[in-house]
ZASEMI-923705 format. One record per atom (N, C-alpha, C): residue in one letter; x, y, z. Coordinates in steps of 0.05 Angstrom, whole numbers, plus 5000, padded with zeros to 4 digits. Layout:
! residues N
AXYZ
...
This chain:
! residues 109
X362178145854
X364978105849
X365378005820
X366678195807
X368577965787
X371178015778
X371777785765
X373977825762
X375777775725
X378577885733
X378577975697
X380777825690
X381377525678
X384077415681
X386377465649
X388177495661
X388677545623
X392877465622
X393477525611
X396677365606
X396677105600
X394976955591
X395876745565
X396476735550
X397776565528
X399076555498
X398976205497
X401476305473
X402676125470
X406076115472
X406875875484
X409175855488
X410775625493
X413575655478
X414875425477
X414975285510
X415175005501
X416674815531
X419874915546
X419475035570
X420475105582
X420975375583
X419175585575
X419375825576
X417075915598
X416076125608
X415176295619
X412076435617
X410476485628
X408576625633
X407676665650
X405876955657
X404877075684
X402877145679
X400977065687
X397777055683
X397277305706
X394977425710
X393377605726
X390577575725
X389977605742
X386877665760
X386277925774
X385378025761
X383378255769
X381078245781
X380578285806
X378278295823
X377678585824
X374178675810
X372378885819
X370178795836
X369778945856
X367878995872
X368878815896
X366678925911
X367978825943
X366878565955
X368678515970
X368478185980
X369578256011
X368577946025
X370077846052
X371077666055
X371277526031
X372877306024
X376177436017
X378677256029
X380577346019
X382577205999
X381176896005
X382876685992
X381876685960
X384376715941
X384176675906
X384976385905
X384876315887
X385676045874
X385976055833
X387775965833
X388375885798
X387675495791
X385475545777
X384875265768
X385375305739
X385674955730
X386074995695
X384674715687
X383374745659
X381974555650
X383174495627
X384174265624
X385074135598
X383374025585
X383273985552
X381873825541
X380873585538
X378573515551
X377273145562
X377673135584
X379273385611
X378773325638
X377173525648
X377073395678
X376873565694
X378373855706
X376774055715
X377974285711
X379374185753
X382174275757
X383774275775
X384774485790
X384774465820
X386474655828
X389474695819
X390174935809
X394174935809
X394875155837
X393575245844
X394375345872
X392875625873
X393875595907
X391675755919
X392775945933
X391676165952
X393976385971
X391476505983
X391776326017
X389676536036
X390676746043
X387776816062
X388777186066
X392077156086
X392977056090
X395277076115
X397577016093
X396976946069
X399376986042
X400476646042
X398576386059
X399276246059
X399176076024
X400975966010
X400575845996
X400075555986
X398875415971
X398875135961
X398075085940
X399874865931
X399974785898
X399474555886
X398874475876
X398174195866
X401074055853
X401473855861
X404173715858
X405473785831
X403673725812
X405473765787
X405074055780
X405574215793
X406874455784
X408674585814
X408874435828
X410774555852
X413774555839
X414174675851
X417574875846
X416775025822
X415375045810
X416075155773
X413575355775
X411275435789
X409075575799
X409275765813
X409575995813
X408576175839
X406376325837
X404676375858
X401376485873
X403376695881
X400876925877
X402777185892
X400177335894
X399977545909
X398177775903
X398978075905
X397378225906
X397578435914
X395278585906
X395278625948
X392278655952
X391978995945
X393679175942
X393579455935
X391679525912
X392579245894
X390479345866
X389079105853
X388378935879
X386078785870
X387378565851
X388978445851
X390978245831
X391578055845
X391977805832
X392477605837
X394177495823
X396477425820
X398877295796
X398477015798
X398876885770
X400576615778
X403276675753
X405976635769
X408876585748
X408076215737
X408776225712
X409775945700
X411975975699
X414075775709
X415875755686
X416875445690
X418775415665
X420275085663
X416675035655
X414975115635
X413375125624
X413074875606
X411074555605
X410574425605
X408874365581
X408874145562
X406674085539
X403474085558
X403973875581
X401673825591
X400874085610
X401474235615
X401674465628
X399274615609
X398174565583
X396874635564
X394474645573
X392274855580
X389774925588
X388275155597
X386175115591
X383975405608
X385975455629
X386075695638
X386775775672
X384775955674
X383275905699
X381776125709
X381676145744
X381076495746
X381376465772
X379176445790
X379376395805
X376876395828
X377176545857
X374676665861
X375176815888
X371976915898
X370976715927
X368676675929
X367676535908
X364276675903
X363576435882
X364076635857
X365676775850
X366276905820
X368476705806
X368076665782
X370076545770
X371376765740
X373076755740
X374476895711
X374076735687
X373476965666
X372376805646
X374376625624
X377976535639
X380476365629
X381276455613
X384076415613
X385076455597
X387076315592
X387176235563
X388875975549
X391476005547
X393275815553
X396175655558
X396475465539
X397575545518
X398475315508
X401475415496
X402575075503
X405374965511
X405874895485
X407574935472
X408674695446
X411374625455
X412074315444
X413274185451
X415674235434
């Protein structure tokens, strides 16, 4: 399995972005997850979506986050928006043990 993550930039505080995950090759795993690593921390869950489309998010990005997929073409979304200084980091996705090789968020204030 791997996977291909890409829709980062840069962007002002309180604007918008939609990241993607591309999964090749086959799995029996169905649950993705979006983690992000800021600079001097630890890398974090920002949310996750099992196979039954259930979702969860890590507090400081609930309401302003959405996990989505679509399993037709192997994708995985996360929406930003009301887009944050500290919101600034790696995002990468995970699914099984493949990880995406991130892609950078950064917020200016």
């Amino acid at each position: 399995v791997q996977l291909q993550a890409s829709g980062g930039g840069l962007v002002q505080a309180g604007g918008s972005l939609r990241l993607s995950c591309k999964r090749t090759g086959r799995t029996l795993t169905f649950k993705y997850g979006w983690y992000r690593q800021a600079p001097g921390k630890q890398r974090e869950l920002v949310a996750d979506i099992s196979r039954l489309g259930a979702t969860n998010y890590a507090d400081s990005v609930k309401g302003r986050f959405t996990i989505s997929r679509d399993t037709a073409r192997n994708t995985v979304y996360l929406q930003m928006n009301a887009l944050k200084p500290e919101d600034t980091a790696v995002y990468y996705c995970n699914h099984a043990d493949a990880w995406g090789q991130g892609t950078l968020v950064t917020v200016s204030s």
